[in-house]
N, CA, C and O atoms as a GROMACS GRO file, in nm:
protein
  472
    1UNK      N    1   0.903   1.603  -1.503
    1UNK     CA    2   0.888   1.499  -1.603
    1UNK      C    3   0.883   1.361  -1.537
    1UNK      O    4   0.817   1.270  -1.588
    2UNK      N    5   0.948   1.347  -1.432
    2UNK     CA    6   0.972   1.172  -1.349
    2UNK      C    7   0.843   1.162  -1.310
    2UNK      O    8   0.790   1.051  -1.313
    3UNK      N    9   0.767   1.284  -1.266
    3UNK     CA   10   0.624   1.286  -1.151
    3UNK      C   11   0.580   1.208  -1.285
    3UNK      O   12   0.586   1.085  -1.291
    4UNK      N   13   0.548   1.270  -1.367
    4UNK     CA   14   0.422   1.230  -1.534
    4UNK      C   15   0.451   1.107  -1.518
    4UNK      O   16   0.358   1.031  -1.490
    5UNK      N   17   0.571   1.061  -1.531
    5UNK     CA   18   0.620   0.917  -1.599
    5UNK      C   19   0.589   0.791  -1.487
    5UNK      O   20   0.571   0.672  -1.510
    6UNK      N   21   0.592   0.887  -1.316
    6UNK     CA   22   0.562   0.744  -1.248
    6UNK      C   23   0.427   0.731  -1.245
    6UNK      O   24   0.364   0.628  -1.223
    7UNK      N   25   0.376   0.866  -1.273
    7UNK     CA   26   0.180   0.900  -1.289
    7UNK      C   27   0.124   0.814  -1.388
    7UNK      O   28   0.017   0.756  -1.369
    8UNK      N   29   0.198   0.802  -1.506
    8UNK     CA   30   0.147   0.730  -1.599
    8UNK      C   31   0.183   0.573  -1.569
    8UNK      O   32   0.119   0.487  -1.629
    9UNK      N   33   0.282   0.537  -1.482
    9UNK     CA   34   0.338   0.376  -1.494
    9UNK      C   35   0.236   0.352  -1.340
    9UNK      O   36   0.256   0.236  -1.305
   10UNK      N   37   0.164   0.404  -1.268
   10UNK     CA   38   0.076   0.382  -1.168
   10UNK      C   39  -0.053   0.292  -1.245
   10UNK      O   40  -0.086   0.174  -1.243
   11UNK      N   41  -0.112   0.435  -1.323
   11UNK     CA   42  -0.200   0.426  -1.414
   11UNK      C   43  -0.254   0.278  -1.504
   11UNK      O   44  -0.351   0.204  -1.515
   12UNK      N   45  -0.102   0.301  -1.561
   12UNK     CA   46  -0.121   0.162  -1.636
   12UNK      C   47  -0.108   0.006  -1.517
   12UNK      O   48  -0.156  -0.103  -1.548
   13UNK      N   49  -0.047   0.029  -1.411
   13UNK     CA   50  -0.029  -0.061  -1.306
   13UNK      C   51  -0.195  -0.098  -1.234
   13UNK      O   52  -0.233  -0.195  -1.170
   14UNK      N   53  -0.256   0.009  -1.272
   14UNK     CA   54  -0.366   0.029  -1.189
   14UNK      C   55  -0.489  -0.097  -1.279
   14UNK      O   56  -0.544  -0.203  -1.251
   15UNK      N   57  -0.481  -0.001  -1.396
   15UNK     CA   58  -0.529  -0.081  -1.527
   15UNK      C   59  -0.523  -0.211  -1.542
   15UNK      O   60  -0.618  -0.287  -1.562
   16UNK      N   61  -0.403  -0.240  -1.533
   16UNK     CA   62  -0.353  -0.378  -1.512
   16UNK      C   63  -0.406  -0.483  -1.395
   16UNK      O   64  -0.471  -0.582  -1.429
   17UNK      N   65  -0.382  -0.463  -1.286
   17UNK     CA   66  -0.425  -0.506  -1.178
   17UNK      C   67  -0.593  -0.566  -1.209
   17UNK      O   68  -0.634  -0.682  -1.212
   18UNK      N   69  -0.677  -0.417  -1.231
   18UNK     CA   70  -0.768  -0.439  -1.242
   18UNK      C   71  -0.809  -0.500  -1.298
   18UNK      O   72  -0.913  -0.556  -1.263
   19UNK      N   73  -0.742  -0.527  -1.437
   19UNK     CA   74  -0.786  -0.644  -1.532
   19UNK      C   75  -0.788  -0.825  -1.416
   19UNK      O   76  -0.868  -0.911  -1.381
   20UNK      N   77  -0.629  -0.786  -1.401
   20UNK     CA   78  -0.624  -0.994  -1.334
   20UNK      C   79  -0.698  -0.975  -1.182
   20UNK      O   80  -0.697  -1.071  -1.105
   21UNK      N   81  -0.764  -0.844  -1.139
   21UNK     CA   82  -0.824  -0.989  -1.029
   21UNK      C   83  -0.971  -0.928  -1.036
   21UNK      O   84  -1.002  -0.812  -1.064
   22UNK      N   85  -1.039  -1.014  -1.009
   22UNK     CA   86  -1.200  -0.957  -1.044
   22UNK      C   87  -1.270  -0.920  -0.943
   22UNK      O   88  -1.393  -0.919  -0.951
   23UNK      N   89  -1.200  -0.880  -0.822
   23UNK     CA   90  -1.279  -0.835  -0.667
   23UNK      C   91  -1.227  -0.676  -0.691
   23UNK      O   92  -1.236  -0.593  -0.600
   24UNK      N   93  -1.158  -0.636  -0.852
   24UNK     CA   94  -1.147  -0.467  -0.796
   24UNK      C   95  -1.175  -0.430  -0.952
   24UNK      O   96  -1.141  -0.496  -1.051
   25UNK      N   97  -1.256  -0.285  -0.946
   25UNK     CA   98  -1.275  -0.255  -1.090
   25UNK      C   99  -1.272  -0.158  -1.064
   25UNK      O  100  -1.294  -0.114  -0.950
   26UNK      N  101  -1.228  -0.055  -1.218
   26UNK     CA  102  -1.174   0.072  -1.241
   26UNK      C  103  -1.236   0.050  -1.371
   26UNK      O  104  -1.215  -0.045  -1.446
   27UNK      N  105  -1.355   0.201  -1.397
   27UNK     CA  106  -1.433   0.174  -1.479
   27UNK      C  107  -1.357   0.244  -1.625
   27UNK      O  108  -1.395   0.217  -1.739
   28UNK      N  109  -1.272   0.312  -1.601
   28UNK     CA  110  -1.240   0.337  -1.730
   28UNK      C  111  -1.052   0.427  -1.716
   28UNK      O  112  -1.002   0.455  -1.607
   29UNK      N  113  -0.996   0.449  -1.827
   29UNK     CA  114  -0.859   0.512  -1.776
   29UNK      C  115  -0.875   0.632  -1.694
   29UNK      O  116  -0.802   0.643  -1.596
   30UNK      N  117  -0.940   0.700  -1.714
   30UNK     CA  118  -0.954   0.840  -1.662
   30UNK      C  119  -0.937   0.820  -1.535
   30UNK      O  120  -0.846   0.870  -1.469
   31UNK      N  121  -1.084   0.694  -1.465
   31UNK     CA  122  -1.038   0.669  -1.342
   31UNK      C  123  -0.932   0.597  -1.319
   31UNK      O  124  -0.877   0.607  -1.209
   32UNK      N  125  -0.889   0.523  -1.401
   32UNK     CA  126  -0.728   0.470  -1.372
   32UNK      C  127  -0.609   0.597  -1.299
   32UNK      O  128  -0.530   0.589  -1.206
   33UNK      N  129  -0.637   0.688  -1.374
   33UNK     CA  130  -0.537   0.779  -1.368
   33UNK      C  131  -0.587   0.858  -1.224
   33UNK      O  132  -0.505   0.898  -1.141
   34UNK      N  133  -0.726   0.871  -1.209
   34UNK     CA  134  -0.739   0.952  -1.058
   34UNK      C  135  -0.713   0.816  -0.947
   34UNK      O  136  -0.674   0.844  -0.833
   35UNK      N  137  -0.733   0.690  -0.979
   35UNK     CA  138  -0.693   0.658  -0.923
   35UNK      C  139  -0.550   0.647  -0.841
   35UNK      O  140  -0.528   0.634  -0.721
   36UNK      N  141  -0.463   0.658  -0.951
   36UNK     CA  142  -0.304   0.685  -0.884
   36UNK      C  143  -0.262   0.797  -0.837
   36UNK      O  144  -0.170   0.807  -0.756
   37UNK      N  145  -0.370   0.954  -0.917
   37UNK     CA  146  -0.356   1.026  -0.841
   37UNK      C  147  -0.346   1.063  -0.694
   37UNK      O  148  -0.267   1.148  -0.652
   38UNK      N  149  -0.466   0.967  -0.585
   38UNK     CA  150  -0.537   0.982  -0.470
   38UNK      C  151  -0.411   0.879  -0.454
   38UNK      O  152  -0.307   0.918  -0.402
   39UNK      N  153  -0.428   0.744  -0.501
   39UNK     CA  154  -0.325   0.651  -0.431
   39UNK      C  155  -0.191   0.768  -0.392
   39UNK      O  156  -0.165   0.796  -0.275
   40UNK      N  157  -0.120   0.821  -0.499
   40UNK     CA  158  -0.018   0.883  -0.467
   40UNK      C  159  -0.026   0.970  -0.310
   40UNK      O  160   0.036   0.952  -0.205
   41UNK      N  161  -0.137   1.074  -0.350
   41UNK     CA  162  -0.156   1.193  -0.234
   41UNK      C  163  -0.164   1.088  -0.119
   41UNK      O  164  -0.074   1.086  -0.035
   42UNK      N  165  -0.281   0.991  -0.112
   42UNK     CA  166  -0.244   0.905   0.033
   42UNK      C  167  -0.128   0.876   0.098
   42UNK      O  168  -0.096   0.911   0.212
   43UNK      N  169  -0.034   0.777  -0.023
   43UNK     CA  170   0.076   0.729   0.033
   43UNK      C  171   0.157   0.845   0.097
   43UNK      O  172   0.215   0.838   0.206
   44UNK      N  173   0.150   0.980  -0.006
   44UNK     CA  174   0.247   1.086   0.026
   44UNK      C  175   0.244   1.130   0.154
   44UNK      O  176   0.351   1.148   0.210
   45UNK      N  177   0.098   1.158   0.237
   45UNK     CA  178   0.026   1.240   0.334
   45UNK      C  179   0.011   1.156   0.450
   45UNK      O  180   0.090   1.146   0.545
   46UNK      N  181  -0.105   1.094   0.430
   46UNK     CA  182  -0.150   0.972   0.491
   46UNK      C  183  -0.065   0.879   0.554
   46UNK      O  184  -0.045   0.893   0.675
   47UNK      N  185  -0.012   0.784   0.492
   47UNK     CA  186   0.039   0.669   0.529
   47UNK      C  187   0.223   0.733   0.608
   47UNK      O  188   0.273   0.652   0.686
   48UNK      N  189   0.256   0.787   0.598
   48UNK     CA  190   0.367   0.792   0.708
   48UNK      C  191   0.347   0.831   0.861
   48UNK      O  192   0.413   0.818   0.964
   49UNK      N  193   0.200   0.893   0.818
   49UNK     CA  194   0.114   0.919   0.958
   49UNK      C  195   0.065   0.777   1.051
   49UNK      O  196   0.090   0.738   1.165
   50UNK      N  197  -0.023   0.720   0.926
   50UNK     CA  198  -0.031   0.608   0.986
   50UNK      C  199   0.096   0.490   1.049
   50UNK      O  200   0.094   0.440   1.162
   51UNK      N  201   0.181   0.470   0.962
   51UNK     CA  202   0.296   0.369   0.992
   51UNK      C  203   0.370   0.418   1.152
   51UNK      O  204   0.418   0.340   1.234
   52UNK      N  205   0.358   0.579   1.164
   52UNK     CA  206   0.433   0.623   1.299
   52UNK      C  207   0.330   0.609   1.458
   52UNK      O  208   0.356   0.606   1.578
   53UNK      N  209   0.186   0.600   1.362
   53UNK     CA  210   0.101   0.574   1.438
   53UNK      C  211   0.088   0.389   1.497
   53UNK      O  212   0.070   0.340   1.609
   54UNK      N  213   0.104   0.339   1.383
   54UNK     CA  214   0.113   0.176   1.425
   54UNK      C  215   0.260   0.127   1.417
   54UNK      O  216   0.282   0.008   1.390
   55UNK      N  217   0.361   0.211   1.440
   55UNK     CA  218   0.476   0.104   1.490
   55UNK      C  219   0.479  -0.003   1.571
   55UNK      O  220   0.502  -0.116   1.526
   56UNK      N  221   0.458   0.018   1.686
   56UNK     CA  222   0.462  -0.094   1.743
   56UNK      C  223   0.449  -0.181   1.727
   56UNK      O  224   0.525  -0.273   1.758
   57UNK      N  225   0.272  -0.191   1.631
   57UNK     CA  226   0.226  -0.310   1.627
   57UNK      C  227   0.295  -0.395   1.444
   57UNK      O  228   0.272  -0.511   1.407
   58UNK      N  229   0.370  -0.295   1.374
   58UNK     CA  230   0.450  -0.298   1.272
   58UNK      C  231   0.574  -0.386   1.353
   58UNK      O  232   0.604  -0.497   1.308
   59UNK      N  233   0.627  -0.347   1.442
   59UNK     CA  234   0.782  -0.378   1.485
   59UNK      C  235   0.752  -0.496   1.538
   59UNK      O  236   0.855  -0.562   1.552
   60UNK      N  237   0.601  -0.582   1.593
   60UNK     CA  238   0.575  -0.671   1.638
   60UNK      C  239   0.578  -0.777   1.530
   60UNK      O  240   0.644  -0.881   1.533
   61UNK      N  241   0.492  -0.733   1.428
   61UNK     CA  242   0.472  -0.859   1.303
   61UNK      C  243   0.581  -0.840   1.248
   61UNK      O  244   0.604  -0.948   1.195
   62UNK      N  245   0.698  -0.743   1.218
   62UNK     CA  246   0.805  -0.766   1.179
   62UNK      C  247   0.776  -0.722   1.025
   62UNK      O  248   0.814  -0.772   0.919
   63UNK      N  249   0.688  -0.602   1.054
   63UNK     CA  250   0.679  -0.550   0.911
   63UNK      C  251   0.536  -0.583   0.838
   63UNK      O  252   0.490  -0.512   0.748
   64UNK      N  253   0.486  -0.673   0.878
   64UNK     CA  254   0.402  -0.759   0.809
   64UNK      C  255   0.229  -0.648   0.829
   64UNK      O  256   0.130  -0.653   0.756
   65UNK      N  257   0.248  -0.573   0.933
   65UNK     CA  258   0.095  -0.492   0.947
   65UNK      C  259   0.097  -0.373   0.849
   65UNK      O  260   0.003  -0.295   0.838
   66UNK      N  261   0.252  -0.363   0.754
   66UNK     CA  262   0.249  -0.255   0.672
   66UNK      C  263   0.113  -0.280   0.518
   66UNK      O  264   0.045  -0.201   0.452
   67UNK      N  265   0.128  -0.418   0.517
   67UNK     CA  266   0.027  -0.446   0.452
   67UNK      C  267  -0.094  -0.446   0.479
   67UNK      O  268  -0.181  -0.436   0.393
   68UNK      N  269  -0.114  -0.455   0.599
   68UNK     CA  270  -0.274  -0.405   0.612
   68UNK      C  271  -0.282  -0.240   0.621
   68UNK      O  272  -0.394  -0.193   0.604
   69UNK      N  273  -0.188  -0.161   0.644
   69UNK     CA  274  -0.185  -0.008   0.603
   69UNK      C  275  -0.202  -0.007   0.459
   69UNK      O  276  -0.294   0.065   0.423
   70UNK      N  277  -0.131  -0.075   0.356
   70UNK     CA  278  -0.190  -0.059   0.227
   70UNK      C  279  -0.295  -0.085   0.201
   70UNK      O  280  -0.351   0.020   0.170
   71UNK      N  281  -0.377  -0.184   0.192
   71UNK     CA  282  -0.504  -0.222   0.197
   71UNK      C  283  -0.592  -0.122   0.208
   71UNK      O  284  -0.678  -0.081   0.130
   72UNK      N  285  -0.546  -0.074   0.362
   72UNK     CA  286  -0.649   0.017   0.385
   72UNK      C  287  -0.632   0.159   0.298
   72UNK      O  288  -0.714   0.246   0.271
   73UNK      N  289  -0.532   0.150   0.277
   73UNK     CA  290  -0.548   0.324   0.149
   73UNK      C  291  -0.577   0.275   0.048
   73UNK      O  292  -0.624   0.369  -0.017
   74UNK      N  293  -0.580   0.191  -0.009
   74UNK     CA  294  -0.665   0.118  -0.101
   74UNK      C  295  -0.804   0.124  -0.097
   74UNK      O  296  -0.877   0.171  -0.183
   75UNK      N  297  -0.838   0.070   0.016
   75UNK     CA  298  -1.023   0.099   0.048
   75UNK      C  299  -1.057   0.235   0.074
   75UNK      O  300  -1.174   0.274   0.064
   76UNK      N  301  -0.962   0.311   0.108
   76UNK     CA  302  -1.007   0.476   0.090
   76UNK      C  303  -0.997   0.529   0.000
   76UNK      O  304  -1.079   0.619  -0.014
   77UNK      N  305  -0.892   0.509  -0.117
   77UNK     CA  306  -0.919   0.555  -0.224
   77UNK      C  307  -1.050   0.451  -0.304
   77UNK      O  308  -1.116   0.484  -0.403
   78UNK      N  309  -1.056   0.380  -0.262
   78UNK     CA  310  -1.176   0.292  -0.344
   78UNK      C  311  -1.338   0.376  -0.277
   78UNK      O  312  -1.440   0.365  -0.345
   79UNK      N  313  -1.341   0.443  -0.163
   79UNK     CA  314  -1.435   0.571  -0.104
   79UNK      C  315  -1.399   0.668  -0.155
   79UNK      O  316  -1.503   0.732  -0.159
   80UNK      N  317  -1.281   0.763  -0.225
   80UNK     CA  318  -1.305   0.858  -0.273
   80UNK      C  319  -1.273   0.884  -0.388
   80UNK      O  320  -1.245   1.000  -0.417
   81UNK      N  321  -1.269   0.751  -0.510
   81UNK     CA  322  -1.232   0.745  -0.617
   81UNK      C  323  -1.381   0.727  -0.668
   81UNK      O  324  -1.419   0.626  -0.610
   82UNK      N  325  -1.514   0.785  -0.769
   82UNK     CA  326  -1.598   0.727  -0.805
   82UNK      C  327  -1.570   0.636  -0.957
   82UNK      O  328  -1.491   0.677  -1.041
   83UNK      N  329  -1.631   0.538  -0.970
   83UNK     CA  330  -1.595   0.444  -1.050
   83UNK      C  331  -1.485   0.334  -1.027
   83UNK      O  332  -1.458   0.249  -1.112
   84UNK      N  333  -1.429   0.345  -0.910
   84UNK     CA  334  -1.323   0.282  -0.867
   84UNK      C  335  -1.357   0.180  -0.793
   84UNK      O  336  -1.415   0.233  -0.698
   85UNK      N  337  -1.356   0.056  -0.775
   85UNK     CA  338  -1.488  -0.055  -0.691
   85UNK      C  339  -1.375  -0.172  -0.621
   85UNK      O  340  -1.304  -0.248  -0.687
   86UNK      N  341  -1.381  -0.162  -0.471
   86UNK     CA  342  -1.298  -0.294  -0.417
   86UNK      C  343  -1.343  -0.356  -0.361
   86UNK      O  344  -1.319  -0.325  -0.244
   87UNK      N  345  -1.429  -0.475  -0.370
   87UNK     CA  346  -1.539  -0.578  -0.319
   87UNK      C  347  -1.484  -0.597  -0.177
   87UNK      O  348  -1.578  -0.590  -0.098
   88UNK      N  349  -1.344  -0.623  -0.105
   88UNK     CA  350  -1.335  -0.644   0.055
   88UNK      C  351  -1.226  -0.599   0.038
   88UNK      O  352  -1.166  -0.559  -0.061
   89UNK      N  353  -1.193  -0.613   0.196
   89UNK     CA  354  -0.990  -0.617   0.245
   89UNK      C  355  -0.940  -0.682   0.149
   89UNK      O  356  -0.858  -0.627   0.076
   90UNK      N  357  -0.986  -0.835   0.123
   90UNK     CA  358  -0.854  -0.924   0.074
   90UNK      C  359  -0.855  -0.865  -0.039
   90UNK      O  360  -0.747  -0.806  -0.051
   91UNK      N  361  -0.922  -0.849  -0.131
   91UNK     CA  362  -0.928  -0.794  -0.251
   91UNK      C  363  -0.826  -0.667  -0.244
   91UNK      O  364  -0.725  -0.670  -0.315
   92UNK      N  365  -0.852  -0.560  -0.163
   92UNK     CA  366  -0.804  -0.457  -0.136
   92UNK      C  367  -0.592  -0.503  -0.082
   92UNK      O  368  -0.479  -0.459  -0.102
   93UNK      N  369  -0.647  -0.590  -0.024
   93UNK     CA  370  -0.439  -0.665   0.009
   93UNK      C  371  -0.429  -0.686  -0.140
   93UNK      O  372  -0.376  -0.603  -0.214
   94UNK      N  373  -0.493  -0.821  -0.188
   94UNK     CA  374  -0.421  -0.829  -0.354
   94UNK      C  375  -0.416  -0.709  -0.413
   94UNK      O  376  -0.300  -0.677  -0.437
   95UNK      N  377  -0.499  -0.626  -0.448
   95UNK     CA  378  -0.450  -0.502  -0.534
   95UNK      C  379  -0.352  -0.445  -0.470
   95UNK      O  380  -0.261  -0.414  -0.546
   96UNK      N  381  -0.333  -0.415  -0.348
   96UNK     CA  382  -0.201  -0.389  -0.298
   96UNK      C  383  -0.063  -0.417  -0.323
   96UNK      O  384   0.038  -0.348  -0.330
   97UNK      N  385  -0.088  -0.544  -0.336
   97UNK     CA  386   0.037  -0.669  -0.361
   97UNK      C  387   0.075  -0.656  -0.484
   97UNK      O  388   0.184  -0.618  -0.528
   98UNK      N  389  -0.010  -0.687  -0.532
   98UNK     CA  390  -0.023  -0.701  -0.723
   98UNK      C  391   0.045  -0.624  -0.809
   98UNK      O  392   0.128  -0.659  -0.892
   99UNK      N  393  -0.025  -0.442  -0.767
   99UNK     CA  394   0.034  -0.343  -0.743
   99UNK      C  395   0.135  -0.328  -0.766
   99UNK      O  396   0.182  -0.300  -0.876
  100UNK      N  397   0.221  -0.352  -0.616
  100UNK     CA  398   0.350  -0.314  -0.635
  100UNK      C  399   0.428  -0.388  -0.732
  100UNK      O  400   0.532  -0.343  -0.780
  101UNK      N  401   0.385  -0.488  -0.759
  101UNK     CA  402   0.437  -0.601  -0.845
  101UNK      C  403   0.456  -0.570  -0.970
  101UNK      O  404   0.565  -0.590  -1.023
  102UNK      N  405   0.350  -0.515  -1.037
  102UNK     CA  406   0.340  -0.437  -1.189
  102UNK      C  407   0.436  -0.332  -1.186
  102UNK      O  408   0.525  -0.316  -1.270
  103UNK      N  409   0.415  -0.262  -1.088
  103UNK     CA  410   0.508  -0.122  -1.080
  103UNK      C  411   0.633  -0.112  -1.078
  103UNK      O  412   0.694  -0.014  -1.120
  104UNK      N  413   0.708  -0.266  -1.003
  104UNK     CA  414   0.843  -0.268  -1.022
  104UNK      C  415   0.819  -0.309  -1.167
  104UNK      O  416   0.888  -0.241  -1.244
  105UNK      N  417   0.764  -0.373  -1.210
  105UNK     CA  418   0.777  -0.458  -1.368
  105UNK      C  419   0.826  -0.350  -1.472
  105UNK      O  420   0.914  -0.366  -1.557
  106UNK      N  421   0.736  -0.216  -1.442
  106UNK     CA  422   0.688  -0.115  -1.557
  106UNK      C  423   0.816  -0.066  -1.501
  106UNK      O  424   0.920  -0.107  -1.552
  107UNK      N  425   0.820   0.008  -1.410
  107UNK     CA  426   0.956   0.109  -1.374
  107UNK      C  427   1.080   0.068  -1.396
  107UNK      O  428   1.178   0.143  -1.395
  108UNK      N  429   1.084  -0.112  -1.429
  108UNK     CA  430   1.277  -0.164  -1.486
  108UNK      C  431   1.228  -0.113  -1.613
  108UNK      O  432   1.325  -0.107  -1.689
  109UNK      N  433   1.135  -0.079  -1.664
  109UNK     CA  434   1.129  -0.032  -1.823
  109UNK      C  435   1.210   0.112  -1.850
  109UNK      O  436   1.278   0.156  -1.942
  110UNK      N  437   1.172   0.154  -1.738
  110UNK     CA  438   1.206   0.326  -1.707
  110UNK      C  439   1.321   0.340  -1.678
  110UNK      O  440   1.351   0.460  -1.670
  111UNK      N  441   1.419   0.258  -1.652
  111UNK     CA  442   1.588   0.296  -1.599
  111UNK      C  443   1.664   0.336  -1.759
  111UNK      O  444   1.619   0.309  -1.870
  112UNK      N  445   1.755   0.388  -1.734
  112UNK     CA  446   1.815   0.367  -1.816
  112UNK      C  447   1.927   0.276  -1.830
  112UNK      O  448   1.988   0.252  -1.726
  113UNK      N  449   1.970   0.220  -1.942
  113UNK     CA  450   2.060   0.094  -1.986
  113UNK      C  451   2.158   0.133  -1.864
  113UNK      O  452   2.138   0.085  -1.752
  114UNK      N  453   2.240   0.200  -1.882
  114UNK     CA  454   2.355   0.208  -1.794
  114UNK      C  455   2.383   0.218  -1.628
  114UNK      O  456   2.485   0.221  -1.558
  115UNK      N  457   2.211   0.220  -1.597
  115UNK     CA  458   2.246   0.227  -1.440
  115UNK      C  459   2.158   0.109  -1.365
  115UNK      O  460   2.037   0.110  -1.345
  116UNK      N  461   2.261  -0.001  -1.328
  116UNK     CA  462   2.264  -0.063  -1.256
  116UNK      C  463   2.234  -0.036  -1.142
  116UNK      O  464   2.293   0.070  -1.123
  117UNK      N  465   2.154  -0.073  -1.004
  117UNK     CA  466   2.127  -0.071  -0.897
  117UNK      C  467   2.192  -0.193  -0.795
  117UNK      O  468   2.146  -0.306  -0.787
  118UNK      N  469   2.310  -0.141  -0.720
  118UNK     CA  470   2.382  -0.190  -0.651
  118UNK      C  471   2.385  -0.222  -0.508
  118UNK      O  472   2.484  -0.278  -0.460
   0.00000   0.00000   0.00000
């Protein structure tokens, strides 16, 4: 039931995004929703591969090249999402950014009253 619920708060994150910046489009929910699908499988698969692959150059910027690892699963799911459209990188960083931004927004919706995070 948590998988559905963060599947669907991606979704609508995705939706969202796409609306405020105009360098990324998602032509309709359906692809909203494969979109978070692939985003998910990337982050899940993909990206811990990559991050162990670019430490170094992670431990150098002090964290800061993790964002260009998002980006870039961004522009790959924007290659294997059809209907899914990310005009460049920067575009591809803001939806990144943005992103996560909505997602904490939507997911304080999802706690319940009584549990505080300490």
């Amino acid at each position: 039931m948590q998988l559905i619920i963060r599947l669907i708060i991606t979704t609508i994150a995705v939706l969202v995004t796409d609306l405020l910046l105009s360098g990324v489009h998602a032509a309709d929910f359906m692809t909203g929703l494969l979109v978070a699908v692939v985003l998910g499988l990337l982050n899940t698969f993909l990206k811990p591969l990559l991050v162990l692959l670019t430490l170094p150059v992670t431990l150098l910027t002090l964290g800061l090249f993790l964002l260009v690892i998002n980006a870039g699963i961004v522009l790959l799911a924007a290659r294997i999402v059809p209907g899914f459209v990310v005009e460049s990188f920067w575009w591809a960083l803001g939806f990144s950014i943005l992103l996560s931004i909505v997602q904490g927004i939507l997911q304080s919706f999802d706690r319940p009253k009584g549990s505080e995070q300490r």
